[in-house]
C-alpha positions, 0 to 999 in steps of 0.5 A, a space after each residue: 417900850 415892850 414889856 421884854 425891855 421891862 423885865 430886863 430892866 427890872 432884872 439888871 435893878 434886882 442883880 445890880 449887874 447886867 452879866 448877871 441879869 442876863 444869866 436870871 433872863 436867859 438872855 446875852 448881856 448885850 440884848 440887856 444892855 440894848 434895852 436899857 440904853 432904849 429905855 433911857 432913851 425913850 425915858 429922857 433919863 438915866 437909870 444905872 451909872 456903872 461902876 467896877 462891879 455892876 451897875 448902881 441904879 438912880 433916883 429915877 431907876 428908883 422911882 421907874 421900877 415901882 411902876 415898871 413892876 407893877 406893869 410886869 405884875 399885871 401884864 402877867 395877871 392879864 396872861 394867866 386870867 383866861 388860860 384854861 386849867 390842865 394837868 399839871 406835872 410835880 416838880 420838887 425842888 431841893 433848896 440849900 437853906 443859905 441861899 439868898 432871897 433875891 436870886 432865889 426868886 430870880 430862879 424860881 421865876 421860869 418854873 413858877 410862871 408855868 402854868 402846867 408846873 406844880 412846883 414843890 420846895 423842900 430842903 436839900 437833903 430831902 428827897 426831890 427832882 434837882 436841888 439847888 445847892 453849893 457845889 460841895 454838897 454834889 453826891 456822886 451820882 450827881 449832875 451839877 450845872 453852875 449858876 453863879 460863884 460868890 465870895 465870903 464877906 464879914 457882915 459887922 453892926 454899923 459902929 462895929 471897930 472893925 468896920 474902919 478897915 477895908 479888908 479883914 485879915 484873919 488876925 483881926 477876928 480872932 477873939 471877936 464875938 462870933 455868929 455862927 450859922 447852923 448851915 453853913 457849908 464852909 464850916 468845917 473851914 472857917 472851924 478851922 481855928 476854932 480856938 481862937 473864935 469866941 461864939 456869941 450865939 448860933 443862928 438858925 438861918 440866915 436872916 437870924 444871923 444877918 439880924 443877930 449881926 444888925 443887933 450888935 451880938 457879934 460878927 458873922 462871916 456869910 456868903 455875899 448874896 446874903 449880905 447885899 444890899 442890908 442897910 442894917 450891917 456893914 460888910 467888909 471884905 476878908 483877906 482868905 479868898 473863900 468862895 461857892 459856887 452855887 448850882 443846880 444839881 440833879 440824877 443823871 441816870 433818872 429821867 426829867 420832868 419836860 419841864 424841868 428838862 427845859 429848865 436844865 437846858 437854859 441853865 447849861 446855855 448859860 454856863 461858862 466855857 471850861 470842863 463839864 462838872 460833875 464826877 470828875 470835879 470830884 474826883 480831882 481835889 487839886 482841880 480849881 473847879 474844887 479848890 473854892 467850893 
């Protein structure tokens, strides 16, 4: 086993799904699907059993990525040990505040592996390079490279009623104690029958909601990054098909730092075919690129 093989492996462990985790490493999802059938099969054992939408891992995976990590940790600490300092280029980065922990430092991870890069975060409405945020914050001027799309879940308490459905309709929330998310970019949506919504408490970011929603206060409607893989709530599926998608966007006309010109040139290898985003999204409200934002 190689230490690329690692990092795929730690990557498909992290995303639960190989087409995502091949987007996180740059690479095409057979090169990751290659090294985990290696490394199964130079471990004896299995690591992931697929399923309909991603991969789940096994106790073995378990036990695997704790040494696997720490061996990538290392590895990392090994190359950085002897490298002369030099000057490095600020990068700022804008990030959207209901952006999930696990791809966000999926994200982060080319930048922050440079050694030439002082990378800088602050909120997306602040002055900065790019900003990583839902497409339906892209300012006119804009440039908007997609890195992945994801739906809206109910995130309920464990012994919550409503937990015994599969999918939550509309009519099923209307009276149920609400988390509401001070930054939401779907509000003006889910505000929509505002009437019929009872608000039990507003949360200031997303781990305040996911814990306020853990501690019986009241159910929370979230991106499903956020929710995934919370053993303290439950998550059901909601019969509106609302969905972000969620980008990296920045200053066509200002020129980019190498580093960051690299990044975008990564990312736009990664993109789906179809039209090129941006102004003309925009501009067409009917467009499907604008219908789920």
């Amino acid at each position: 086993m190689d230490i690329r093989e690692l990092r795929y492996f730690a990557a498909v462990y992290r995303e639960r799904n190989l087409t995502s985790a091949a987007r996180a490493c740059f690479v095409s999802q057979p090169s990751i699907s290659t090294a985990i059938t290696s490394l199964e099969a130079e471990l004896g054992t299995t690591l992931f059993i697929r399923h309909k939408k991603g991969v789940a891992p096994t106790a073995s995976a378990e036990q695997f990525h704790i040494l696997a990590r720490r061996i990538i940790d290392e590895t990392d600490a090994a190359r950085s040990l002897f490298r002369k300092p030099s000057t490095k280029t600020n990068v700022t980065l804008g990030l959207m505040r209901t952006l999930d922990v696990p791809r966000t430092i999926a994200l982060l991870k080319p930048l922050t592996a440079r050694s030439d890069v002082a990378l800088r975060l602050v909120g997306s409405d602040e002055q900065a390079d790019a900003r990583i945020i839902s497409k339906s914050m892209l300012r006119k001027d804009e440039q908007f490279v997609a890195l992945w799309s994801e739906r809206y879940v109910a995130a309920l308490p464990p012994s919550h009623p409503l937990t015994l459905k599969d999918k939550l309709r509309t009519a099923d929330l209307a009276g149920v104690p609400r988390i509401d998310r001070c930054h939401c970019e779907q509000s003006a949506f889910f505000g929509r029958n505002a009437q019929r919504r009872q608000t039990a408490a507003i949360a200031q970011s997303e781990d305040w909601a996911i814990a306020l929603v853990a501690a019986g206060v009241g159910i929370a409607i979230v991106p499903e990054g956020v929710a995934r893989g919370n053993p303290d709530i439950a998550v059901r599926e909601i019969e509106v098909k609302v969905t972000r998608e969620v980008g990296l966007a920045y200053h066509a006309s200002v020129p980019l730092a190498d580093a960051l010109k690299e990044f975008v040139g990564k990312l736009q290898k990664q993109r789906p075919a179809g039209p090129r985003a941006g102004a003309k999204d925009r501009a067409n409200p009917t467009s499907p690129s604008s219908r789920h934002r």
